[in-house]
N, C-alpha and C positions, 0 to 999 in steps of 0.2 A: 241284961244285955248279953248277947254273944260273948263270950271270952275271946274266942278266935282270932286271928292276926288276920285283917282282910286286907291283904296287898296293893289290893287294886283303889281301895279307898285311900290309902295313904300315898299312892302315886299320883289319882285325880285329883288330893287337895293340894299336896304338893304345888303339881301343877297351875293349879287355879289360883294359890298365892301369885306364880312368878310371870305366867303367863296374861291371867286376867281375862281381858274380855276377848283375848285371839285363843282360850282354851278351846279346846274340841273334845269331846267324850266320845266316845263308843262302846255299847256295853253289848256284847254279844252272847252266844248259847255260854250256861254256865248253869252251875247252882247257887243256890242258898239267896242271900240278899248281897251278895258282893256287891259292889259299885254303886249302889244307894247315894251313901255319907257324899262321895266323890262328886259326884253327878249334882248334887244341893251345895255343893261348895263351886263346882263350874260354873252353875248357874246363878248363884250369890256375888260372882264376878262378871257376868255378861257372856258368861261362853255357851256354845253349842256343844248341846246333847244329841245325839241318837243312840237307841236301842234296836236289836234284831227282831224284826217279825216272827211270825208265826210257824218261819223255816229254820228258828234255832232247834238242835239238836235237845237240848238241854232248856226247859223254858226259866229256868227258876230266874238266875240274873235277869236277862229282858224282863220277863213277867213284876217283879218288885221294882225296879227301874223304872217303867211306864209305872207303875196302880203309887209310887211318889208324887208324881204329877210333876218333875224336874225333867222330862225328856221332850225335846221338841221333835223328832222328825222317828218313826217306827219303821223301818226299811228295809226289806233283804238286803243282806252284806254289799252284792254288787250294786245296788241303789245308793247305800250310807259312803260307800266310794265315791262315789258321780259327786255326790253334794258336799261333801265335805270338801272335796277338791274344790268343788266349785264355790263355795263358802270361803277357802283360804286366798283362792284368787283373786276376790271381791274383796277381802279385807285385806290385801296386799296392794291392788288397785288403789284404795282409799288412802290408804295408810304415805302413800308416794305420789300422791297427787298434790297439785299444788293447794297452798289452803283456800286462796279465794276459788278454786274452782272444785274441793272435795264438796261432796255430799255429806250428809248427815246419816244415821244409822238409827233408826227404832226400834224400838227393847224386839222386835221381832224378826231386827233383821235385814229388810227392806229399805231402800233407799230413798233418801227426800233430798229434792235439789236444794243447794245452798238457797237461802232466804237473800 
């Protein structure tokens, strides 16, 4: 294994202990396998992933990020804005809604009207 201190893995798990399923990842241009570990512990919690497309400067991060199979959404940076906002407004909707009238949440995301 890497010896290396990967920063960004211990701030994603971090993360994903405290946050849970309202985690959000982003792994953009970088090297090496940074954000891996991080990114399998977000999603071991219920959070959302994205990785940068194919307009990272640096593909190494995104590239080992996606080929884990832990990232749900591959995006140019101004796309992983849009939805990530739109992601947290949805689960900020959810979350303060009243309970007989919230929805439900499936492993993908998407919403299903109360039963």
């Amino acid at each position: 294994k890497d010896a290396r201190t990967h920063v960004i893995d211990h701030f994603l798990t971090a993360l994903a202990h405290v946050a849970q399923n309202r985690a959000i990842a982003v792994i953009l241009s970088g090297t090496a396998s940074d954000g891996v570990a991080g990114i399998k512990a977000i999603k071991a919690e219920g959070g959302i992933t994205f990785a940068q497309d194919d307009t990272a400067r640096f593909q190494g991060m995104p590239k080992n990020a996606i080929e884990s199979g832990f990232v749900d959404f591959v995006l140019p940076p101004y796309r992983i804005a849009a939805t990530s906002a739109n992601s947290w407004m949805k689960w900020t909707t959810l979350r303060y809604a009243p309970a007989t009238t919230r929805p439900t949440l499936t492993s993908r995301g998407s919403h299903q009207p109360p039963a």
